[in-house]
C-alpha positions as CSV (number, residue, x, y, z in Angstrom):
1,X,7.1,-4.5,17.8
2,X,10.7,-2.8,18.2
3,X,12.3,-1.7,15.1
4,X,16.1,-0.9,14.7
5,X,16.1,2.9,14.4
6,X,18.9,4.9,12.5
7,X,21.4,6.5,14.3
8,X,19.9,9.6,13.0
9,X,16.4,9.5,13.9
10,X,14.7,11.7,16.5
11,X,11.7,10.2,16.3
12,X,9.5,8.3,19.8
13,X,7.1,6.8,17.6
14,X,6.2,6.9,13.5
15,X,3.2,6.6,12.3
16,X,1.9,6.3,8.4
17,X,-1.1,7.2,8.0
18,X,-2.2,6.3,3.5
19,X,-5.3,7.8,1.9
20,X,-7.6,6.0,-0.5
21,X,-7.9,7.4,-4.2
22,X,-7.3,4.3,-6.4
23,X,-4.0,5.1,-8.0
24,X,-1.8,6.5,-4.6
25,X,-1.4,3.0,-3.8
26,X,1.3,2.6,-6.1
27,X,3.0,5.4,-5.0
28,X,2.4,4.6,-1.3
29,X,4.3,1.3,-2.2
30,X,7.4,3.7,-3.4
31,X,7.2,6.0,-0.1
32,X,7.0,2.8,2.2
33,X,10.2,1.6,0.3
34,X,11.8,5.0,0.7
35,X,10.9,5.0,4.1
36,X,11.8,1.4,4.5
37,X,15.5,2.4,2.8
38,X,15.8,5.1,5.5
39,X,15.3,2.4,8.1
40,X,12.5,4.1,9.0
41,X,9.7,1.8,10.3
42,X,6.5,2.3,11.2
43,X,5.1,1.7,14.8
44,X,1.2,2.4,13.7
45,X,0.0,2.5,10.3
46,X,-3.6,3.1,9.3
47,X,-5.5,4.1,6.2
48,X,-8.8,4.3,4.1
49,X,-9.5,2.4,0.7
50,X,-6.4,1.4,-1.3
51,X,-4.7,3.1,1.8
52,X,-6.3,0.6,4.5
53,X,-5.0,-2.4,2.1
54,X,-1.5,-1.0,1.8
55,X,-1.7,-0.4,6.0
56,X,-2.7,-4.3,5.9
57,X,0.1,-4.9,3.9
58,X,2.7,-3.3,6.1
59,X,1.4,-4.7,9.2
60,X,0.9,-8.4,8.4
61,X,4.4,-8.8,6.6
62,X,7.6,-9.3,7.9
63,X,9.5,-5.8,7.0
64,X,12.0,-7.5,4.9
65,X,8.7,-8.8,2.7
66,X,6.8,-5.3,2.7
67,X,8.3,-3.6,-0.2
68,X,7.6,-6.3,-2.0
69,X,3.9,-7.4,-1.0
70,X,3.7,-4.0,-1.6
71,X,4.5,-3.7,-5.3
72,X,3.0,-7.0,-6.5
73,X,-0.6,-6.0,-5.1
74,X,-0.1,-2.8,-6.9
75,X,0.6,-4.6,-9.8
76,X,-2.3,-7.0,-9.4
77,X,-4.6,-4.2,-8.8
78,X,-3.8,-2.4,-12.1
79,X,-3.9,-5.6,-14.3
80,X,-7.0,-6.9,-12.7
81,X,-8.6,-3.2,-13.8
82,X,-7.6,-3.5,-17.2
83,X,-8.5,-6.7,-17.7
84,X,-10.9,-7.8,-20.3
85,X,-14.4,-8.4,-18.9
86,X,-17.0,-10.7,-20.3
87,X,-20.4,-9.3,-22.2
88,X,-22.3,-10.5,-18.6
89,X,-20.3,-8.2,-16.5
90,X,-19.4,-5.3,-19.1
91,X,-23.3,-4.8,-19.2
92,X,-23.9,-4.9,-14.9
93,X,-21.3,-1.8,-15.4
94,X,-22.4,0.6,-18.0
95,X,-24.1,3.5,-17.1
96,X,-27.9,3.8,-18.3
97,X,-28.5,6.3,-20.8
């Protein structure tokens, strides 16, 4: 996979390596798109939990549809949590007293 790399950049080989904790991937989306801005693409990207998705994202889009694919999973993710449940699944997830 060859990238065009800014005039600027030093770098042999980048690497983004994204962390799970439910809410970062948002902001992963917004330091991909940074990076992506830079013209700074990644040759490996890995992760764990909301990270591994984002990583999936990244590698199986095109760059120009990253940012993108990026932000609308994000946004799926955080209307799908606050949707309304139904009485059957609202019961399977509260906590027994």
């Amino acid at each position: 996979m060859s990238h065009p790399r800014p005039v600027c950049s030093t770098f042999e080989c980048i690497a983004l390596l994204l962390q799970g904790g439910g809410a970062l991937g948002a902001y992963q989306a917004g330091g991909y798109q940074a990076l992506s801005e830079a013209r700074l693409q990644p040759d490996w990207v890995a992760g764990i939990s909301i990270g591994a998705i984002n990583a999936a994202l990244v590698a199986g889009n095109a760059p120009v549809n990253r940012v993108a694919r990026l932000r609308h999973t994000a946004l799926d993710l955080r209307w799908s949590l606050r949707a309304p449940r139904s009485p059957a699944m609202a019961s399977n997830l509260s906590v027994a007293e």
